[in-house]
C-alpha positions in Angstrom: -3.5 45.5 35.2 -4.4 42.1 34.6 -2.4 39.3 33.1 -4.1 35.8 31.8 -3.0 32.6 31.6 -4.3 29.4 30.4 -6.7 29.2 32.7 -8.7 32.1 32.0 -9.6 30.5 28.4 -12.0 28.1 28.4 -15.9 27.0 27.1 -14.4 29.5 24.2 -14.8 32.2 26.8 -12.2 34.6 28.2 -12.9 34.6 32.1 -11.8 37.6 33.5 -11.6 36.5 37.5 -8.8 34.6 39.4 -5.9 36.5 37.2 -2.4 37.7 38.0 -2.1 41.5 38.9 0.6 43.5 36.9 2.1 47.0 37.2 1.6 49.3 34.6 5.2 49.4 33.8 5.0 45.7 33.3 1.4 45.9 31.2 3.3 47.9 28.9 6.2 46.1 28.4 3.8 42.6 27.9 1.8 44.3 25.9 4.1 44.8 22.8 4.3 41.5 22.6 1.2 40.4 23.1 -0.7 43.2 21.2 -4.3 41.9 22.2 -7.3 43.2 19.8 -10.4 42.9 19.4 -12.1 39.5 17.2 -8.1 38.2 17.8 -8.0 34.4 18.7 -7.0 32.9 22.0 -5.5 29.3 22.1 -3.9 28.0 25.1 -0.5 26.1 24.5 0.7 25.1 27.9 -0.5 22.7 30.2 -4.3 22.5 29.2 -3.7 22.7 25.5 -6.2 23.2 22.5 -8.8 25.5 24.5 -9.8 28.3 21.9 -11.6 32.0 23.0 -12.5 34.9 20.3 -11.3 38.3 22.3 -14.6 40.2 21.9 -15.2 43.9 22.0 -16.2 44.9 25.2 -12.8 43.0 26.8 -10.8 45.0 29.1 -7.0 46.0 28.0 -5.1 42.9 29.4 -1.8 41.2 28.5 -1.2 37.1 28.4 1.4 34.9 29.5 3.0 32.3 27.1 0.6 29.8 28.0 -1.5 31.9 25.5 -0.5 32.3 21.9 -2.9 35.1 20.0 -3.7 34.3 16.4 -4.9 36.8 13.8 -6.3 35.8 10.7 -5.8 37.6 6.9 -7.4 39.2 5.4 -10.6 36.1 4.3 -10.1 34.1 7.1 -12.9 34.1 9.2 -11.9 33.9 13.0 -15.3 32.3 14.2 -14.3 29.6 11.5 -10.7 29.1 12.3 -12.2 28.7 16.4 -14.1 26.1 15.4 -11.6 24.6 13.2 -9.1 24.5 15.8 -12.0 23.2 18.4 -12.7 20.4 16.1 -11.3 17.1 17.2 -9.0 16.0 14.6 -7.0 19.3 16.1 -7.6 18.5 19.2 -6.1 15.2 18.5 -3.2 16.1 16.6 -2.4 19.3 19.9 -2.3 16.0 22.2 -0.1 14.1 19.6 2.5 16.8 19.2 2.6 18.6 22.6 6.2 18.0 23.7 7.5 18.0 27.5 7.9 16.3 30.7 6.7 18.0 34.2 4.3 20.3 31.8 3.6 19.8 27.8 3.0 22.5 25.7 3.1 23.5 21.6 5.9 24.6 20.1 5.1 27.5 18.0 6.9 26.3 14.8 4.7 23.0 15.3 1.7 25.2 15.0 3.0 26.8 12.1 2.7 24.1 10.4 -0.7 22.9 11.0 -2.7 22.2 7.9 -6.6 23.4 7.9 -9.3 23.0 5.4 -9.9 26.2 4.1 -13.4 27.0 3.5 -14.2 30.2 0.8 -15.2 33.0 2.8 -19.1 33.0 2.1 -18.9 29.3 3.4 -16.8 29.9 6.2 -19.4 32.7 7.5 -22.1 29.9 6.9 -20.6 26.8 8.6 -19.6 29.7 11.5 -23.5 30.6 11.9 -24.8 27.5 11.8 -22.6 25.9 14.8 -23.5 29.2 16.9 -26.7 27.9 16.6 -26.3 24.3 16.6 -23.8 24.7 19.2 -25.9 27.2 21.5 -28.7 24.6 21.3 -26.5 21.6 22.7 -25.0 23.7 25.5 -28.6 24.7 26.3 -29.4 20.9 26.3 -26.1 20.0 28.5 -27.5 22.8 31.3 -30.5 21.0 31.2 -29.3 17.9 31.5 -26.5 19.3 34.1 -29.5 20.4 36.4 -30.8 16.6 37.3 -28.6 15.1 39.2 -29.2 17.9 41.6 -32.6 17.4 41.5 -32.2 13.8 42.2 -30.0 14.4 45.0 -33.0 16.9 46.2 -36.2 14.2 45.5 -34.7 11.1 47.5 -33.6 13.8 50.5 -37.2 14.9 50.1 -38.1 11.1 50.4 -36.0 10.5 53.2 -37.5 13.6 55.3 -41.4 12.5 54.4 -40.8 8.8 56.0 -38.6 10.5 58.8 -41.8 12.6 59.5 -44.0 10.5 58.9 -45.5 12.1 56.1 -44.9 9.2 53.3 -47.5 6.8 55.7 -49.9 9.1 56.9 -52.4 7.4 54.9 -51.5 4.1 55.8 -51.4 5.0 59.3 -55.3 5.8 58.7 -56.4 2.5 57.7 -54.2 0.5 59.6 -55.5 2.2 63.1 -51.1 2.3 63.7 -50.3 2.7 67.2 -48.3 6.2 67.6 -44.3 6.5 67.0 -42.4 5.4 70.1 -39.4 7.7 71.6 -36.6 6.2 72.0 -32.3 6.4 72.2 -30.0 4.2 69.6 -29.1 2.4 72.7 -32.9 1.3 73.6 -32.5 -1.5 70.4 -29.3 -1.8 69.8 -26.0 -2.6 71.2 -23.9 -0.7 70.1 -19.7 -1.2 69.6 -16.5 0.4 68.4 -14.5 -1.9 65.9 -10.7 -2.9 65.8 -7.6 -0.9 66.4 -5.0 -1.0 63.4 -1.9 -1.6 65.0 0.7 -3.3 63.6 2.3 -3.9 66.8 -0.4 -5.6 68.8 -0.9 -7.4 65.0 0.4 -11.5 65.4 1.3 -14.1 62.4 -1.3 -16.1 64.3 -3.9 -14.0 64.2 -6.6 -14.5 60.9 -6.5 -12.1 58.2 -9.6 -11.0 57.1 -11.4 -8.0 55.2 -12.2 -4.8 57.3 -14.2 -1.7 56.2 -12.9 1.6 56.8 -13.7 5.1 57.3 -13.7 5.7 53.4 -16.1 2.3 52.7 -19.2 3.7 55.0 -21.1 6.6 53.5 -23.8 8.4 53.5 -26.6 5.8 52.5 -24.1 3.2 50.9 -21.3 1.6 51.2 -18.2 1.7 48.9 -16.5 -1.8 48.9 -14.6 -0.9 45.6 -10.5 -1.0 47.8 -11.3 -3.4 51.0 -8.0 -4.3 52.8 -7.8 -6.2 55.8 -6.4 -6.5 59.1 -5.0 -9.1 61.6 -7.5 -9.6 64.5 -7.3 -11.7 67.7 -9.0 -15.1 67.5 -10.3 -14.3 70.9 -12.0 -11.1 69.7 -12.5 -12.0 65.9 -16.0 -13.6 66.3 -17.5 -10.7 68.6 -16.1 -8.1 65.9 -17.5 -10.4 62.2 -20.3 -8.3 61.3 -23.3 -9.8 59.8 -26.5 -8.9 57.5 -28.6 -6.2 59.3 -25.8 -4.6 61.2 -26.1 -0.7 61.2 -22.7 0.9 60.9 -22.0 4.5 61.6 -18.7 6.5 61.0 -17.1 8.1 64.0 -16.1 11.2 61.7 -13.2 13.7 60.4 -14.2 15.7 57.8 -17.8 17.6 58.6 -19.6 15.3 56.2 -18.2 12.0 58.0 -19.4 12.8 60.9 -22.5 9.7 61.8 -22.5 8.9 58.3 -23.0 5.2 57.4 -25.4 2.0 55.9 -26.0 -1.4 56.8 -24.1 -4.3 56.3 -25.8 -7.2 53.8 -23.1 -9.7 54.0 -21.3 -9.1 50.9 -17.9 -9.6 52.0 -17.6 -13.3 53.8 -15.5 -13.1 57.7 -15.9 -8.8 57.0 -15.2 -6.2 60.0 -14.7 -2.9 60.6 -12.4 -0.5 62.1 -12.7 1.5 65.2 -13.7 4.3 63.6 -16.4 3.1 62.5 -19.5 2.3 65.0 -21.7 -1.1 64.7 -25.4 -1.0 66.0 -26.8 -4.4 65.7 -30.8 -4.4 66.6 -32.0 -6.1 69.4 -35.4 -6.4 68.1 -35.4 -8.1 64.7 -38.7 -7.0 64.1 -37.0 -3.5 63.7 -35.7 -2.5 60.0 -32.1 -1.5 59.7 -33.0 0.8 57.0 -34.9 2.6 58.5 -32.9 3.3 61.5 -30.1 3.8 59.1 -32.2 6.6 57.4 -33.2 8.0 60.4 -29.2 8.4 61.6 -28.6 10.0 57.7 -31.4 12.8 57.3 -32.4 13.9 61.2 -29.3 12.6 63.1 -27.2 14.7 61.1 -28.2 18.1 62.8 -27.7 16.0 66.5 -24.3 14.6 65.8 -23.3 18.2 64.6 -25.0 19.4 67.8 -23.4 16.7 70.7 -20.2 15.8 68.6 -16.4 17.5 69.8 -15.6 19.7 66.8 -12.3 21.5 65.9 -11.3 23.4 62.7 -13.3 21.5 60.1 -13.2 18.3 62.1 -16.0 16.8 64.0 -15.8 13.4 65.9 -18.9 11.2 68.1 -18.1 8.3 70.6 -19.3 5.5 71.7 -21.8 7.3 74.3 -22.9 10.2 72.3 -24.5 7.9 69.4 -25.8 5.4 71.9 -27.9 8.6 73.2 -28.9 9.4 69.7 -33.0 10.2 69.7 -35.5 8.1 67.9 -39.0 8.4 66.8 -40.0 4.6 65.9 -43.1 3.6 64.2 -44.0 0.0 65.1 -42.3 -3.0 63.0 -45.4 -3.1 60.8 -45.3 0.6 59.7 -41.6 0.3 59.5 -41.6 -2.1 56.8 -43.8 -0.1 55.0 -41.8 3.0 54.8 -38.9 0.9 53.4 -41.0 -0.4 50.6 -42.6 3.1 50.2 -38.9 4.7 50.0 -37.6 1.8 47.9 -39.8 2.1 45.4 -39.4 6.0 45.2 -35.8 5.8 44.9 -36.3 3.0 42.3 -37.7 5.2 40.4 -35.2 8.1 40.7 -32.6 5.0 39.9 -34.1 4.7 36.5 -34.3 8.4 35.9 -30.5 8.6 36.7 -30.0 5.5 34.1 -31.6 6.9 31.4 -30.0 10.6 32.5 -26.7 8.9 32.2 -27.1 7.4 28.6 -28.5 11.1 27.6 -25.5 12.2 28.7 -22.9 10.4 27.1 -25.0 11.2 24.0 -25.1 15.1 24.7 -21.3 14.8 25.4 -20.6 13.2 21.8 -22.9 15.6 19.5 -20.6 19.1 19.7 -17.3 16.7 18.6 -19.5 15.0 16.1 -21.2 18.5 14.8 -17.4 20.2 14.7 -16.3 16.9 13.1 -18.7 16.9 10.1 -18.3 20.6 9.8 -14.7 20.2 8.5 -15.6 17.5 6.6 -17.8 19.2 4.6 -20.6 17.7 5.6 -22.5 20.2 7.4 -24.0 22.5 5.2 -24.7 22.0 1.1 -21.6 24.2 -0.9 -22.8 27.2 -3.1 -21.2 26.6 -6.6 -21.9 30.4 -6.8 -19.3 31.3 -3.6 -15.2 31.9 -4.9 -13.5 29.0 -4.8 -11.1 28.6 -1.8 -8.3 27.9 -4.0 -8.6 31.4 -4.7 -8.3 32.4 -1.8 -5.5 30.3 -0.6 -3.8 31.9 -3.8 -4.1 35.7 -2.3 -3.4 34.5 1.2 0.1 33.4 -0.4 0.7 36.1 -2.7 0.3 38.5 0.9 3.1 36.1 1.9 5.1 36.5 -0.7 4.9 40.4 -0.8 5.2 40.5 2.9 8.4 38.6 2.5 10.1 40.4 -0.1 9.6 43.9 1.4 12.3 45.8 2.6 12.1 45.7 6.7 13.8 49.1 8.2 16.2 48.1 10.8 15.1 49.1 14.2 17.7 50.3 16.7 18.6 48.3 19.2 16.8 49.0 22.0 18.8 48.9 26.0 18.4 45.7 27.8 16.0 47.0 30.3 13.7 48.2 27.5 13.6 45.4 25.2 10.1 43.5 25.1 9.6 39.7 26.2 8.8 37.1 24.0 5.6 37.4 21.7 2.9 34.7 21.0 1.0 37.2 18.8 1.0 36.7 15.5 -0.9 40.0 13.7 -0.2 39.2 9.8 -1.1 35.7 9.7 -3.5 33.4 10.7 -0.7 31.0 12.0 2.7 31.3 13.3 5.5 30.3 10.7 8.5 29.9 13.1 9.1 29.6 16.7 8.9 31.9 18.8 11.2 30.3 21.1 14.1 30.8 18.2 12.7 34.1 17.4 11.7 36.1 20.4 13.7 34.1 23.8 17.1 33.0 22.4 19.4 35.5 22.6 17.1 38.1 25.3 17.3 37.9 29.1 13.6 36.5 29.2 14.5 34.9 32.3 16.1 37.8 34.3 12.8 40.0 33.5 11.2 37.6 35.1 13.5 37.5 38.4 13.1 41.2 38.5 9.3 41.1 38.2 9.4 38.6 41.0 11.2 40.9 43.3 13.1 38.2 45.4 15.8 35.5 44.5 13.8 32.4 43.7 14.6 28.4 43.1 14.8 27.2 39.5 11.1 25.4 39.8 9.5 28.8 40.3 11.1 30.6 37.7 10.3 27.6 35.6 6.2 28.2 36.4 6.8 31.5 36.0 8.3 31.5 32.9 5.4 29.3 30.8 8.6 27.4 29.0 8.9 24.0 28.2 11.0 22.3 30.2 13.8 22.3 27.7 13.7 25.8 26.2 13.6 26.7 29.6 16.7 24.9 30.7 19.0 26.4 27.9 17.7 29.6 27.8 18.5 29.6 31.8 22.0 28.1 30.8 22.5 31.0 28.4 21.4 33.9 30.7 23.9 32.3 33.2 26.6 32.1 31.0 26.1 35.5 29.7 25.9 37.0 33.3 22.2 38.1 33.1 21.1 35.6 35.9 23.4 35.2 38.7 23.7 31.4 40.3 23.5 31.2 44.4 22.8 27.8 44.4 19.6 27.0 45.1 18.3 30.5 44.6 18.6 32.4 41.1 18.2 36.3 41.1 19.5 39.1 38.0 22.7 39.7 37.6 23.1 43.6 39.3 24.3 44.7 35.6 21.8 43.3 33.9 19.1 45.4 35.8 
């Protein structure tokens, strides 16, 4: 049977995948304190906090660990309405404000108890509720849209890339400009090619100058990341051979898959700059030749013959020296050259400005579901009927269902074996929020943590048990202490198991 966590709670969906797989034995046991039904409200309370999910009626039976608390509303409450209220960002706010813990923070349940909502009167709350499904549906509709083009950017300068490769973007220009045809040739043809410095402290002298190197991690695919440069002591006797200087084509050696030949050329924006030796310089011999287009040619169809020549292992691929000075070439003539690079400059200028303006459209998008949940609880949202009941009374029946609640007689349950007694609960079916903790109520005083061991099948070290167990880091460390000193965990430092008694 399944059991969900946190995780499986978020976008105010319940995702059934990626769960934890329960016995029966153990559903049933869960289950009476969990209690799950139908139009109940999910909000997650450990770890990511504040994510909200309606259970709906089609869900499968399934139970939750504490990372979960289950709210039911009274009787007036609408449960779409108190989603949204808990989604709205003052909440949100005040979840990350009040979450307590160290290694992991969570909600204690008495501090969600005592959580103060705007009630709306029930015809309202319906109202508000329907008009952010809407409102809502429409900006997640606008966010997939919006989600969707820096894919198609990615897609439209790769296209670019391929049509000059080919060809295809000066076809025309070919035409009138009678262009002689493209020229085969190998990386090493026009341009020398070299490996850059080793880092090695050892070999490294006081004497030797300082000065900034790129790395691995600066060189990618069509740019180069210069945001951490660090730097390296290089012989004076090599230093000048090794400085790299505007035009310089630098390639990566590998590692990862998508390493493998990537790189961009250098434009001199570092002064007294080198590189590694795992990266690759190829400095043109010709400088009628345009790096960028060599550089282009390496990124789109080089790609498939560095995968093809370069020593591979498990998800690792490397190139030397040799293989990329063997690397094939179609080259147009200098003139036809530069006027692919202008061709592809001003196509990916253009996709530059798309990506600005998709950017600022964004960060709009990203603002108008907090700003929509914010005015909602304001009051702001939707004109008020002066016909609807006023919500004071029906914060007056929701306290007089307290009140009798309270004062009824309870009958007195027998005490149940230890074996049979349920876990700790997070549901909470008569009210719409808990009013005490349920780490006083439900764990203090039970062997929470031994049920735990047992279900785990194997002595374990306290961390475990801790991630196990969904407790914050204090409740968790006296209710341990307890369960120790009351012989329902048994202590072999480092490993904690149940106590044979207590099974």
């Amino acid at each position: 049977m399944p059991m969900l966590s946190a995780r499986n709670i978020n976008n105010g969906l319940i995702h059934f995948d990626n769960y934890r797989f329960i016995s029966q034995a153990d559903f049933d046991l869960e289950n009476k304190r969990t209690q799950v039904e139908a139009n109940d409200l999910l909000l997650t309370i450990v770890g990511t906090i504040g994510r909200v999910a309606v259970v709906p009626k089609d869900a499968p039976p399934f139970a939750l660990q504490r990372s979960v608390a289950v709210l039911r509303p009274m009787q007036g409450v609408s449960t779409r309405y108190l989603a949204y209220a808990l989604a709205s960002p003052n909440v949100q706010q005040h979840f990350l404000d009040t979450a307590k813990g160290t290694a992991q923070k969570g909600i204690y349940l008495k501090a969600l108890g005592a959580l103060e909502l705007l009630i709306a009167p029930p015809a309202e709350q319906t109202r508000i509720a329907d008009h952010l499904d809407t409102l809502l549906a429409r900006i997640k509709a606008c966010n997939d849209h919006l989600d969707a083009i820096p894919g198609l950017l990615k897609r439209f300068r790769q296209a670019v890339l391929d049509a000059a490769t080919l060809g295809n973007l000066t076809a025309d220009w070919r035409e009138v400009n009678c262009s002689e045809p493209w020229t085969p040739v190998s990386l090493r043809d026009i341009a020398q090619v070299i490996g850059g410095v080793t880092k090695d402290s050892k070999k490294q002298s006081v004497a030797d100058e300082e000065v900034p190197y790129l790395r691995v991690a600066n060189v990618q695919r069509g740019y180069l990341d210069l945001a951490e440069i660090k730097t390296i002591r290089v012989p004076k006797a090599k230093l000048e051979s090794l400085l790299l200087q505007p035009g310089d084509i630098l390639f990566n050696e590998g590692g990862d898959l998508d390493k493998l030949g990537r790189g961009w050329i250098w434009e001199g924006q570092i002064t007294r700059c080198t590189f590694q030796n795992h990266v690759f310089r190829a400095r043109l011999l010709d400088p009628r030749n345009e790096p960028k287009f060599i550089s282009w040619w390496g990124n789109s169809r080089g790609l498939d013959y560095f995968i093809r020549s370069g020593k591979q292992t498990t998800n690792l691929a490397s190139i030397n020296k040799t293989m990329l000075e063997a690397l094939p070439i179609s080259l147009p003539s200098p003139e036809e050259q530069k006027e692919i690079v202008r061709c592809v400059e001003t196509l990916f200028g253009i996709a530059d400005r798309i990506e600005v303006r998709y950017l600022a459209a964004k960060s709009l998008a990203n603002r108008l579901a907090p700003q929509s949940l914010a005015k909602a609880f304001r009051g702001d949202l939707l004109p008020q009927d002066p016909n609807d009941e006023p919500a004071s009374a029906l914060l007056a029946r929701l306290a007089e269902e307290r009140n009798q609640a309270s004062a009824a007689p309870k009958a007195r349950k027998a005490r149940a074996p230890r074996a049979e007694r349920a876990l700790p609960s997070t549901s909470f079916p008569s009210q719409a929020m808990p009013n005490k903790s349920r780490q006083d109520e439900d764990v203090k005083g039970q062997p929470y943590l031994a049920g735990h061991l047992r279900r785990l099948g194997q002595p374990v070290d306290a961390k475990t048990l801790y991630e196990a167990s969904e407790l914050p880091v204090a409740d968790f460390y006296k209710q341990l202490a307890w369960e120790i000193a009351e012989g329902h965990v048994k202590d072999a430092d480092p490993l904690l198991e149940p106590a044979r008694h207590a099974a």
